[in-house]
C-alpha positions as CSV (number, residue, x, y, z in Angstrom):
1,X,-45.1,-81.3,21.0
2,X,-45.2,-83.0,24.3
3,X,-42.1,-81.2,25.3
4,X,-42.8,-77.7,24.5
5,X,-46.2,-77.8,26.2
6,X,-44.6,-76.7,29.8
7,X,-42.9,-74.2,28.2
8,X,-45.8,-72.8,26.8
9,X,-47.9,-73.4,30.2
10,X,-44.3,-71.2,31.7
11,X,-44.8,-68.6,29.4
12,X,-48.4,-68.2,30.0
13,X,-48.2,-67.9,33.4
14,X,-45.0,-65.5,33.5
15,X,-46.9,-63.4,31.5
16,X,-50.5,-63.0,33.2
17,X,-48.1,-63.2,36.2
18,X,-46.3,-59.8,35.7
19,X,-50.1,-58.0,34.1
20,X,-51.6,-59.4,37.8
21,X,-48.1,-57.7,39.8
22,X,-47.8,-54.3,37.1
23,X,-50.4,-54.1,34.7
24,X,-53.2,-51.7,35.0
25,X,-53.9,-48.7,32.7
26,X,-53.6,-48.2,29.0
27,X,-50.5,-47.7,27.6
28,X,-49.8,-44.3,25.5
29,X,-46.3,-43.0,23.8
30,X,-44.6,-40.3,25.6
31,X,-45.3,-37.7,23.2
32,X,-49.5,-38.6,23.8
33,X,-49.2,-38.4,27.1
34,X,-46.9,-35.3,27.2
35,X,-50.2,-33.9,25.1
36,X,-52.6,-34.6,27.2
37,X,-50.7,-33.4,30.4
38,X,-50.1,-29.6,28.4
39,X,-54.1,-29.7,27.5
40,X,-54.7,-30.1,31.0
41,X,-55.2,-33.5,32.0
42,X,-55.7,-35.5,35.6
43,X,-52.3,-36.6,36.5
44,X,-51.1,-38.5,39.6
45,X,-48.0,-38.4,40.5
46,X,-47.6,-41.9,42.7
47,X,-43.8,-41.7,43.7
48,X,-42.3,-40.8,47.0
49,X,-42.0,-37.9,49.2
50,X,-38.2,-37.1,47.8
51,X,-38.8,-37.9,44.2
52,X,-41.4,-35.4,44.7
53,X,-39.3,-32.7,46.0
54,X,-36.6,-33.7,43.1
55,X,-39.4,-32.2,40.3
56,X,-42.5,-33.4,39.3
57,X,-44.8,-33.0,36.3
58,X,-46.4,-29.3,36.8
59,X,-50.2,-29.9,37.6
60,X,-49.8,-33.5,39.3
61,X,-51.5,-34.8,41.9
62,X,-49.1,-36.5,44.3
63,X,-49.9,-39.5,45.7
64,X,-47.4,-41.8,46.5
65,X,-49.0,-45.5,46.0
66,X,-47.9,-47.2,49.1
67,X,-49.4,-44.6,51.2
68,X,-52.4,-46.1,53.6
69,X,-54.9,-42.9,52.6
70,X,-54.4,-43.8,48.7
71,X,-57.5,-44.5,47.8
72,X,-59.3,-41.9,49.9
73,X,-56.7,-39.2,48.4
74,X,-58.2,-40.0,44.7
75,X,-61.5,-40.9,45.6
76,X,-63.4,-36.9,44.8
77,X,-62.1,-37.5,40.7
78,X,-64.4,-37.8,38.4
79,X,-64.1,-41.7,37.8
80,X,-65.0,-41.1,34.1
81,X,-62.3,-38.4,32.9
82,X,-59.1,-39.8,31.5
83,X,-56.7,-39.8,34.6
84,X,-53.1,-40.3,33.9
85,X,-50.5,-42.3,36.3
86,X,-46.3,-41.7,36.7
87,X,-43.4,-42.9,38.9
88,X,-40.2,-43.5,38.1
89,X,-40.5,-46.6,35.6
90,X,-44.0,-47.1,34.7
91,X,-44.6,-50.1,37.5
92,X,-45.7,-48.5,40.7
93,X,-48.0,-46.4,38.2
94,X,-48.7,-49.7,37.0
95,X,-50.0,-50.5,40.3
96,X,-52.1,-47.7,41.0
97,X,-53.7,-47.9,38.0
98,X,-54.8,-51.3,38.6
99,X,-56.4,-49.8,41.6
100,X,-57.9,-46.8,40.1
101,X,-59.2,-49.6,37.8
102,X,-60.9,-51.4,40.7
103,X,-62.3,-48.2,42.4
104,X,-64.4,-47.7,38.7
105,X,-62.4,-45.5,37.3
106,X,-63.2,-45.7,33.4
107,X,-59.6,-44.9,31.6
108,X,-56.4,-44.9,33.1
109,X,-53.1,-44.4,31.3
110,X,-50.4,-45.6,33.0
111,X,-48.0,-42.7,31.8
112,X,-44.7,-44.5,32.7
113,X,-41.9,-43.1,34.1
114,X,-41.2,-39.5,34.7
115,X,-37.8,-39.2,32.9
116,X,-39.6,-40.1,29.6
117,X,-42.6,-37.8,30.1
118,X,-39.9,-34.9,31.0
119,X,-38.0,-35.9,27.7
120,X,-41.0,-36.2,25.6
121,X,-42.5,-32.6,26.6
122,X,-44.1,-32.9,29.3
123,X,-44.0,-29.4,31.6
124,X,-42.2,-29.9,35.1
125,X,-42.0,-28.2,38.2
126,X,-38.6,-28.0,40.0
């Protein structure tokens, strides 16, 4: 027992580890979120400038995450509607959502990445 207690103590802290550096938001399917975008939902786009331009989720808000004006850029939404997050992969959005959480905002999905949400439905602008 002595011997798998590091492990354990390893595996605990990997894991609060990654929620602290990606984890923020609630997680949805694809197929939800691809709903909720169609009914008219808050989105954020958080990527870059050229993923951007490459096609976007038709609606978003784009905000890359790294930019300095971030929170000022989200800061006029209604902290108490559902806002949903993208990037590419689901971490930046993981990020931003994190801080959306922090700035009192009440539910944020991070909606993953924007491959997934195009596959699942979602409507895009080119």
């Amino acid at each position: 027992m002595k011997r798998l207690l590091p492990y354990l103590a390893l595996a605990v802290l990997l894991f609060f580890g990654y929620r602290l550096a990606f984890g923020g938001g609630e997680r949805q399917s694809s197929g939800t979120v691809a709903e909720a975008i169609a009914d008219g939902a808050t989105v954020i786009d958080v990527r870059t400038d050229g993923e951007w331009a490459q096609g976007h989720v038709a609606g978003a808000m784009h905000v890359p995450v790294g930019a300095d004006d971030f929170e000022q850029r989200v800061d006029g939404l209604d902290r108490s509607a559902p806002v949903y997050v993208y990037c590419a992969s689901g971490v930046r959005s993981g990020r931003a959502a994190r801080v959306l959480e922090g700035m009192g905002f009440e539910h944020v999905v991070n909606a993953g990445g924007f491959s997934r949400l195009e596959a699942a439905g979602a409507p895009v602008e080119r």
